[in-house]
C-alpha positions in Angstrom: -16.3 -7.8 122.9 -18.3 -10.9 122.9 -18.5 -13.6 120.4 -22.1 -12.8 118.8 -21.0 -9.1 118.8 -18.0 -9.5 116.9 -19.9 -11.3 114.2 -22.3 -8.5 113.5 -19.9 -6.6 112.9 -18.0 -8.1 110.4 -21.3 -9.2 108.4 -21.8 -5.5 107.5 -18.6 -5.0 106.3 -19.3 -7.9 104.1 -22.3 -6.0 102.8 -20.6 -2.6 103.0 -17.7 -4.3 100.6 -20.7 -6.5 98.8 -22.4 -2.9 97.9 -19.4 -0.9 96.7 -18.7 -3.8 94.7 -22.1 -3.8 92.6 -22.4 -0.1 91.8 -18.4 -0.9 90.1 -19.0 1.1 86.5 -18.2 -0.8 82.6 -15.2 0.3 80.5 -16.3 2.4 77.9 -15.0 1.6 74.1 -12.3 3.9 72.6 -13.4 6.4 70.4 -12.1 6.6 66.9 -10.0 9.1 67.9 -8.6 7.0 70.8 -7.8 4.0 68.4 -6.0 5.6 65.8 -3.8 6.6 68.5 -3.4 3.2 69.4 -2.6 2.0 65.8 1.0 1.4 64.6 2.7 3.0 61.5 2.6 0.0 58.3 6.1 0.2 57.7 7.6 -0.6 53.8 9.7 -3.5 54.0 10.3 -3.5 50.1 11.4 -1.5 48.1 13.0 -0.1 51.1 13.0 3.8 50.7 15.2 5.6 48.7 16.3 1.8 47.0 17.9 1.4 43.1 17.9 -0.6 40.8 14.4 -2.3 41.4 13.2 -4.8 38.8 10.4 -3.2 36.8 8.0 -6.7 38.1 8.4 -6.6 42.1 6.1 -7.5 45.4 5.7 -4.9 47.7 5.9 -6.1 51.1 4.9 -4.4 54.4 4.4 -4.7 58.3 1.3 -4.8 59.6 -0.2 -2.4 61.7 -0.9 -3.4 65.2 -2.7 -2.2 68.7 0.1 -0.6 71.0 -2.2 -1.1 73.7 -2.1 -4.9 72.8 -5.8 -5.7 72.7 -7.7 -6.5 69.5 -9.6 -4.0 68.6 -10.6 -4.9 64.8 -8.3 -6.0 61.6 -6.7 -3.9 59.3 -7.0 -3.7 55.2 -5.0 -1.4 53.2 -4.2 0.4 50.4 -1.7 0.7 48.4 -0.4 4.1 46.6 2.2 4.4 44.2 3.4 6.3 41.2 5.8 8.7 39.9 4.8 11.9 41.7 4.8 13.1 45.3 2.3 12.5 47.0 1.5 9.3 45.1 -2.2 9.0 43.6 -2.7 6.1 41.9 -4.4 4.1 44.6 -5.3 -0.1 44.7 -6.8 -1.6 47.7 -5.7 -4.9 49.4 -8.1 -6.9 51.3 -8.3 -7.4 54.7 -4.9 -9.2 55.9 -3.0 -9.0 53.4 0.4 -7.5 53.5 1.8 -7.3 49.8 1.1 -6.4 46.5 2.4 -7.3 43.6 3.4 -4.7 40.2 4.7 -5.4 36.7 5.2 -3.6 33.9 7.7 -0.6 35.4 9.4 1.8 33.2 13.2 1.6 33.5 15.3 3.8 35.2 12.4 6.2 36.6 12.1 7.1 40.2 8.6 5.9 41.4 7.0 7.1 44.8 4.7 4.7 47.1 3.2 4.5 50.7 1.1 2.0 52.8 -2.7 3.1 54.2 -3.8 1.1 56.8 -7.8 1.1 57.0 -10.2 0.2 59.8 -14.0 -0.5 58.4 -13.2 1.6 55.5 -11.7 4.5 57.8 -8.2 5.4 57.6 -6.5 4.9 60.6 -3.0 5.6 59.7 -0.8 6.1 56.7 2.8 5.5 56.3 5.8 8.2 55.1 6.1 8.4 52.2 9.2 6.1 50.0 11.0 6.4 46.9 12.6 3.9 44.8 14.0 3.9 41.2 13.7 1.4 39.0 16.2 -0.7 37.0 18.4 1.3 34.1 18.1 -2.1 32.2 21.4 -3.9 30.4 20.6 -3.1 26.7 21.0 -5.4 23.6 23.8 -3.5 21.6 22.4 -1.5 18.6 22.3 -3.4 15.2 23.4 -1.6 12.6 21.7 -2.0 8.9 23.9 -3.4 6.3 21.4 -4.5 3.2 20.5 -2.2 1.0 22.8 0.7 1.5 21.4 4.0 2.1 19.5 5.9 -0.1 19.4 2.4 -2.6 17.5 2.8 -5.6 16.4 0.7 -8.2 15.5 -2.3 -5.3 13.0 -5.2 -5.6 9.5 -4.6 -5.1 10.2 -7.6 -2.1 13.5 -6.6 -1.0 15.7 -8.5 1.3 16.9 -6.2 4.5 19.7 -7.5 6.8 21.3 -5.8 9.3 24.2 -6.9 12.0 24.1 -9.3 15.2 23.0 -7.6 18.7 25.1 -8.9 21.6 22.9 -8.7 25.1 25.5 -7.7 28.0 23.8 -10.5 30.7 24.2 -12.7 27.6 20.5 -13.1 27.4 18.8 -14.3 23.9 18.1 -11.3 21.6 14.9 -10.7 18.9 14.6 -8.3 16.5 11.6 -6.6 15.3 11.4 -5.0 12.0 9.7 -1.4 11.0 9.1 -0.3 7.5 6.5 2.5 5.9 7.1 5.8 3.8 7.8 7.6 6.9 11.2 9.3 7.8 10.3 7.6 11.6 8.6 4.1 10.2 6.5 3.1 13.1 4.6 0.4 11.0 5.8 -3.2 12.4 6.2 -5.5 9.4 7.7 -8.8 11.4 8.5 -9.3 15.3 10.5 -11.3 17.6 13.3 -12.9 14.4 15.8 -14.5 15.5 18.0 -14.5 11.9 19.7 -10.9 10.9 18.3 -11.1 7.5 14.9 -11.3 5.3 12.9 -11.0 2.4 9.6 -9.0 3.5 6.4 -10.6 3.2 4.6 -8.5 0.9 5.3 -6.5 -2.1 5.8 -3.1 -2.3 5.1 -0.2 -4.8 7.4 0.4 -7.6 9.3 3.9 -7.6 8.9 4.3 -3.9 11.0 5.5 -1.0 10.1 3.3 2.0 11.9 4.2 5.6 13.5 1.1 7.7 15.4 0.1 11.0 15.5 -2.6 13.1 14.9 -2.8 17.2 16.6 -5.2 19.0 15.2 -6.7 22.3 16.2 -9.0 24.8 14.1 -11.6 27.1 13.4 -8.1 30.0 11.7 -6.1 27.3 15.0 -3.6 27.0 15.3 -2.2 23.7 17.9 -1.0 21.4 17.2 0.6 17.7 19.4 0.8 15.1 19.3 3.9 12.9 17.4 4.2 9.9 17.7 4.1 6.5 15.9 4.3 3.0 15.8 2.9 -0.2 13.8 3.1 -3.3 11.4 0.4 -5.5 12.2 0.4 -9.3 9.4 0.3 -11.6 8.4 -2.8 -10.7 4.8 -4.1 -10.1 3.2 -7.2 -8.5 0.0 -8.3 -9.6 -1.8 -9.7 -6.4 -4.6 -11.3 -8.7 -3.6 -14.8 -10.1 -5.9 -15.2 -12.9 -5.4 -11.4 -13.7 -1.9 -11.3 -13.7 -1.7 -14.5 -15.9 -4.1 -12.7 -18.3 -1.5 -9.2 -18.5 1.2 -12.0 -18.8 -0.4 -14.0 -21.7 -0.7 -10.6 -23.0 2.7 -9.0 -22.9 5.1 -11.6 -21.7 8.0 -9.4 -22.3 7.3 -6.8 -19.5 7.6 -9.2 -17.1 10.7 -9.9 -15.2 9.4 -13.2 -13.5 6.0 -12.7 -12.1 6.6 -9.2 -11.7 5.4 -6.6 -14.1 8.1 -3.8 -15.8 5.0 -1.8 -15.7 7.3 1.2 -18.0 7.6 -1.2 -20.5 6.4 0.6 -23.9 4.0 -2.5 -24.8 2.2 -1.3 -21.2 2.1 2.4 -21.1 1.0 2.3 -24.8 -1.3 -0.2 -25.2 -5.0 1.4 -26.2 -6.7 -1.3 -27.0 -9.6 -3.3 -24.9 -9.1 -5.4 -21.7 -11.9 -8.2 -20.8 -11.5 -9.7 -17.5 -13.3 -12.3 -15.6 -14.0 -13.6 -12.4 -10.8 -11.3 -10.5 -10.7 -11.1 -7.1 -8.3 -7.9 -7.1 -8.2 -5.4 -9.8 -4.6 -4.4 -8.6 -2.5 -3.5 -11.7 -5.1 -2.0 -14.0 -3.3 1.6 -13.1 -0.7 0.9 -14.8 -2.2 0.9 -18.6 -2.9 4.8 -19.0 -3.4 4.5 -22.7 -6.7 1.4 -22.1 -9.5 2.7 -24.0 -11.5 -0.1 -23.2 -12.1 -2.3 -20.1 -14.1 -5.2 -19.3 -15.0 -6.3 -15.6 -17.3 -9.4 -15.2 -18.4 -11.5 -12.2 -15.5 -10.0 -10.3 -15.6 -10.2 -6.8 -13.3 -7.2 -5.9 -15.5 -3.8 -4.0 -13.8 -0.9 -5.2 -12.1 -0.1 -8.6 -10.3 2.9 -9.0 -9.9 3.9 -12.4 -8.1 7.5 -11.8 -4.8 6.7 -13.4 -7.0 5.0 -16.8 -7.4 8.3 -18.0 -7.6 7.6 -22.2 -11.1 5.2 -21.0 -13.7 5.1 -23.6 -15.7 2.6 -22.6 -16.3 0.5 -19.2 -18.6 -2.5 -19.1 -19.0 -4.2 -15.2 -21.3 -7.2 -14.8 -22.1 -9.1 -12.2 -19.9 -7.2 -9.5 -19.6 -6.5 -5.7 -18.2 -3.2 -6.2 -19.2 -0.6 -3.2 -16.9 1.9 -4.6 -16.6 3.3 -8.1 -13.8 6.1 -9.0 -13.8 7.2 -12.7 -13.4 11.2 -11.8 -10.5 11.4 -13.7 -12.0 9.6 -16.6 -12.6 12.7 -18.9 -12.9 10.9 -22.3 -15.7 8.2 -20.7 -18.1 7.7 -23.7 -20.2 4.6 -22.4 -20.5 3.5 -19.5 -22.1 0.2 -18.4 -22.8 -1.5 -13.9 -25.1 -4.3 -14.1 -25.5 -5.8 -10.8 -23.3 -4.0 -7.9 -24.0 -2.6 -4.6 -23.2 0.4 -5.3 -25.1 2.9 -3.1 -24.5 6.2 -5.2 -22.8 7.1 -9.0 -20.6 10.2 -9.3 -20.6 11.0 -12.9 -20.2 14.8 -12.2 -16.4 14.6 -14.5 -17.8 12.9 -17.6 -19.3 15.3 -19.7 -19.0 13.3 -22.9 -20.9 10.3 -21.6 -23.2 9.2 -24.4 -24.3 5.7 -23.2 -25.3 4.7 -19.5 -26.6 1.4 -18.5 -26.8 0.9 -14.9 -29.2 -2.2 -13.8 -29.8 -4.1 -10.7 -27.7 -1.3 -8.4 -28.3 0.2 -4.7 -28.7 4.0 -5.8 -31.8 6.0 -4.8 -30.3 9.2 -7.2 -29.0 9.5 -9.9 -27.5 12.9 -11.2 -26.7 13.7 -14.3 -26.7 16.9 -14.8 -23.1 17.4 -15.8 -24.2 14.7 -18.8 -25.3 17.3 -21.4 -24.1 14.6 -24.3 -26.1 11.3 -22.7 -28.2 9.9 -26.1 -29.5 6.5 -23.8 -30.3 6.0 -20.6 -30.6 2.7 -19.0 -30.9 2.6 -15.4 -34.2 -0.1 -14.6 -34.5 -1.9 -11.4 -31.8 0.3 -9.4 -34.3 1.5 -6.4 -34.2 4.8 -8.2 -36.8 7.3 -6.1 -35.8 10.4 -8.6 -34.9 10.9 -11.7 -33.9 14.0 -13.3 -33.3 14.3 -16.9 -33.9 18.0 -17.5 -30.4 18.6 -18.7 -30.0 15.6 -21.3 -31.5 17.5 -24.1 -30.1 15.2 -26.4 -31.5 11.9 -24.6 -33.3 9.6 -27.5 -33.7 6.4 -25.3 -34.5 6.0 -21.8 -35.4 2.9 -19.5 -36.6 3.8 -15.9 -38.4 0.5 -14.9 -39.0 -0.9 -12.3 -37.6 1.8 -9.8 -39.5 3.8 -7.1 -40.4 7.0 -9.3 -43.4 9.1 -8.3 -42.7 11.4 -10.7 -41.0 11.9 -14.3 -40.6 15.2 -16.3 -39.3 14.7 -19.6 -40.8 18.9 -20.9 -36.9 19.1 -22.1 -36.3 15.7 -23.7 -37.8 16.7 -27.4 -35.4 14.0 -29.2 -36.6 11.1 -26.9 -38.2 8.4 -29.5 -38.0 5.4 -27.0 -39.7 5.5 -23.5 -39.9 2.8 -21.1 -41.3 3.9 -17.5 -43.3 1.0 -16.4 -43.3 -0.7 -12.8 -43.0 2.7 -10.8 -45.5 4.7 -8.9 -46.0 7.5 -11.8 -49.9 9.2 -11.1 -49.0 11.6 -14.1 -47.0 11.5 -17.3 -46.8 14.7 -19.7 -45.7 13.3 -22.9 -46.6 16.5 -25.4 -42.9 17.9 -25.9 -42.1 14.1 -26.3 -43.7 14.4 -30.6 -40.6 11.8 -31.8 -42.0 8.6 -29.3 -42.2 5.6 -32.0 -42.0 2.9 -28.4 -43.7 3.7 -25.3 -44.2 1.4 -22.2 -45.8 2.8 -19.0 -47.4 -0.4 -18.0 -48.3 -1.1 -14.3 -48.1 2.4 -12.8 -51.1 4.5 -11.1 -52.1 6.6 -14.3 -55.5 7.5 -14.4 -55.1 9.0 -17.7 -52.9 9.0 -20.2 -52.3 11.4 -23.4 -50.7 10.3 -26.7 -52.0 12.3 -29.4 -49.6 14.0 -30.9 -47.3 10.8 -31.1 -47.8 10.3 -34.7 -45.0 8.1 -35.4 -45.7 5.7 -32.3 -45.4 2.2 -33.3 -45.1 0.5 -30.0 -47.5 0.7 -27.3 -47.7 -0.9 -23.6 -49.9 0.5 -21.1 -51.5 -2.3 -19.1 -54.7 -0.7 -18.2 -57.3 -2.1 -15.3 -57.6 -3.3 -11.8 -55.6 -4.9 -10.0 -52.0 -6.1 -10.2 -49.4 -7.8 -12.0 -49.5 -11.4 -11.6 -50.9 -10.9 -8.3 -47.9 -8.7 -6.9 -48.7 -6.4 -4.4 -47.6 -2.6 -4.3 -45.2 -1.7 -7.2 -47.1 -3.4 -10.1 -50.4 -1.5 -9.9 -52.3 -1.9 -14.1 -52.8 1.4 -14.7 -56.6 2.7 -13.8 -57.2 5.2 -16.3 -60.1 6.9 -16.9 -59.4 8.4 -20.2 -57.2 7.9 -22.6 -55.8 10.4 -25.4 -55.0 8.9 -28.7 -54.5 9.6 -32.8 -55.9 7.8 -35.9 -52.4 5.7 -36.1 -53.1 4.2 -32.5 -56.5 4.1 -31.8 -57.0 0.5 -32.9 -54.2 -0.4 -31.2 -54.2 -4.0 -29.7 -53.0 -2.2 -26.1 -55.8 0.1 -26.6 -58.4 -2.6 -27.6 -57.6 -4.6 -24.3 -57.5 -1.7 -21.9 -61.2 -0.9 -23.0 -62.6 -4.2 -22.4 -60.5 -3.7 -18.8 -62.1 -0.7 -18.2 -65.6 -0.6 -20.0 -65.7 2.8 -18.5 -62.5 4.3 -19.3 -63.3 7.2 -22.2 -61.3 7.3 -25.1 -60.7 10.4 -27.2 -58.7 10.9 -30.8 -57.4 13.7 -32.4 -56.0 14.6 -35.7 -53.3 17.1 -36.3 -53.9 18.2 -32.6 -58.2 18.5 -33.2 -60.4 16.2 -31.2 -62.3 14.1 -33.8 -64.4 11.9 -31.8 -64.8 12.0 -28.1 -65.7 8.8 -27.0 -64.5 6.3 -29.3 -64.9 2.4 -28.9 -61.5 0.2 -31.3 -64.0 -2.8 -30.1 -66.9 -1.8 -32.1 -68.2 -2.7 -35.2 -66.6 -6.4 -35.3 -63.5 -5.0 -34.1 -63.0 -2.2 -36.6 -63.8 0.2 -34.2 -66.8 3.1 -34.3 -66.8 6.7 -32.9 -70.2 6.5 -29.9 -69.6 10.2 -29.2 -68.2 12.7 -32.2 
């Protein structure tokens, strides 16, 4: 074979090999499948599985999952599951190279379950077996036991002093104790934390003739806790008046039921005292309970919000001025007689128990009602500038005097209030007013309402008169102080020259005034202006 020969030949093998060598085919990428097979187990390092006596604060820690085929094929994250049943479920995800996690806050002695969940793009790839451990049983402070007062004490301070014996922690660590007292057989109501001393006076004072419930829990630096038992004791009839000025007024008072600052509220010269109790400027009415026989009490420019008067049950007569009170009881105040609230924020008035309430003066309040229905008895009524949008009198048969000013009435029927001499109803929204069972008015006042006509005939006696007739409003106020625009005007010989009358005619040129004797019309238009002032009937 020659030369040239021999090199045609081998050029196409060169191609031959140069062909078979471009058509070669790419690797294709594992399918998800295909890579969780390659992916290693995350194996626990810590807690190992099965482990004790692991601190209630700990770090898991873990190997990472890996490629057994040894090429990358994408990061891991993971998740975390742990908890005290099998299969865990409380889940916490880790991000993306991280290989620990980190848990406080254990309970002691309790066998917890965990596992590691290694994730690829949010798919899990493989997840380990699952481990147990069990937690720490703890070294415990030793129990204190209660040594001050006895069990079942009576006759202790209102501010008692409680001591109780040293805890010893086994790891020598520093102990606190933490101190529980209410009325409850189990006290669960923490009244100090974390002492250090084995013995104190509480903070606050207590009720007199009480059982109160106590123990002590001693803790060390880990959180373990040991209780002592319980124990009770009971207050004598002692009482602390929170109130300085008020407890130096009972003091100045009755000096000799008081055993320091505290009140010896059995004292005689306290549970019988019956006469009257004036107080001002109080902060905290605390202590009034205690004088069962006051017939009379006086609160003024207080700053206290309620004032519970249950236990005051021989009360008279209440008088509050000038108050923030939100909360009013006197439901147990069955002998109330007059009652008096000028200036609270009280929103409503329960006066449902005092059926012999004869006097009520409630000014400047919050209520929108006010019922007194149960007040058969009530002779006065005072209740002006209280936002008052109803009013019902029906059952007050006796009722003599009554002041609903300045309220938000739209109505007012007084058909059953025959003894009422003394009406004042003005600064409302009243568009009628029947006054002919009302014979016995001597003072009458309906000025600024939206009467257009107004009947007063057949008040013989009436000696008083306001009425405010016209157009417009009361010193320029807007709504709520509307003069009366009445039309006509009903009157009787003893009031038709009446200054009131005289002024609301020269108001209201137009308005038509009729009089009538012994319930006859004797002149129907009538004019007080006419005749120099002496008045003329135009129209008999």
């Amino acid at each position: 074979m020659n030369k040239r020969v021999l090199n045609i030949m081998l050029s196409g093998v060169a191609i031959i090999v140069l062909a078979f060598s471009g058509c070669k085919k790419d690797t294709p990428e594992p399918t998800i499948e295909e890579l969780k097979n390659l992916t290693t187990l995350p194996e626990l390092t810590y807690p190992t599985n099965n482990a004790v006596e692991i601190p209630t604060s700990f770090t898991f820690t873990w190997n990472a999952s890996t490629w057994s085929d040894g090429k990358n094929h994408g990061d891991f994250s993971y998740e975390i599951q742990y908890g005290k049943i099998n299969p865990p479920e409380t889940t916490f995800s880790i991000p993306t190279g991280i290989t620990e996690y980190s848990v406080n806050g254990l309970e002691l002695n309790k066998k917890y379950y965990c596992r590691i969940i290694a994730l690829r793009n949010g798919i899990v790839f493989k997840e380990s077996e699952v481990y147990s451990f069990t937690t720490e049983t703890g070294l415990f402070p030793t129990a204190p036991t209660l040594t001050f007062p006895a069990n079942s004490a009576i006759e202790c301070s209102i501010k008692p002093r409680l001591a109780w014996s040293t805890s010893t922690d086994p790891e020598g660590k520093t102990v606190t104790y933490d101190i529980y007292l209410d009325n409850s057989s189990n006290p669960t109501t923490k009244i100090l934390e974390n002492q250090s001393i084995t013995s104190i006076v509480i903070p606050t004072f207590l009720e007199g003739e009480t059982q109160y419930f106590w123990k002590v829990v001693a803790k060390d630096a880990d959180g373990n806790e040991t209780s002592s038992g319980i124990r009770s004791f009971t207050t004598k009839a002692n009482a602390w008046i929170p109130d300085n000025i008020f407890r130096v007024y009972i003091k100045a008072k009755f000096a000799n039921a008081f055993n320091g600052d505290t009140l010896l509220y059995k004292h005689n010269d306290i549970s019988n005292y019956s006469d009257r109790f004036e107080v001002f400027n109080v902060n905290n009415a605390k202590g009034i309970e205690y004088f069962s026989s006051l017939t009379s009490l006086l609160f003024s420019d207080c700053h206290f919000s309620k004032l519970d008067l249950s236990k005051n049950i021989a009360l008279v007569s209440l008088y509050c001025y000038s108050n923030e009170l939100t909360e009013l009881n006197i439901s147990k105040n069955l002998k109330l007689k007059y009652l008096t609230l000028l200036q609270s924020k009280l929103t409503s008035l329960n006066l449902e128990n005092n059926g012999l309430l004869e006097t009520i003066w409630v000014q400047l309040n919050m209520f929108t009602v006010l019922d007194l229905s149960n007040n058969p008895l009530l002779v006065r009524l005072t209740c002006y500038n209280s936002k008052l949008t109803s009013l019902n009198v029906s059952k007050n048969a006796n009722l003599r005097f009554l002041d609903c000013s300045i309220n938000n009435l739209i109505s007012l029927d007084l058909s059953n209030n025959h003894q009422l001499d003394n009406l004042i109803c003005s600064f409302n929204k009243l568009t009628s007013l029947d006054l002919s069972k009302n014979t016995k008015l001597v003072y009458f006042n309906c000025s600024y309402n939206l009467l257009s006509n107004i009947d007063i005939s057949s008040q013989i006696n009436l000696g008083s008169l306001s009425i405010d007739a016209g157009v417009g409003y009361h010193n320029g106020h807007s709504e709520g102080s509307a003069k009366n625009p009445l039309t006509i005007i009903k009157v009787n010989d003893a009031v038709k020259n009446h200054q009131q009358i005289k002024d609301a005619k020269v108001k209201l040129p137009n308005m038509t005034i009729e009089v009538y004797s012994g319930g006859v019309k004797t002149c129907s238009n009538y004019d007080p202006n006419a005749n120099g002032g002496v008045g003329s009937c135009i129209t008999p």
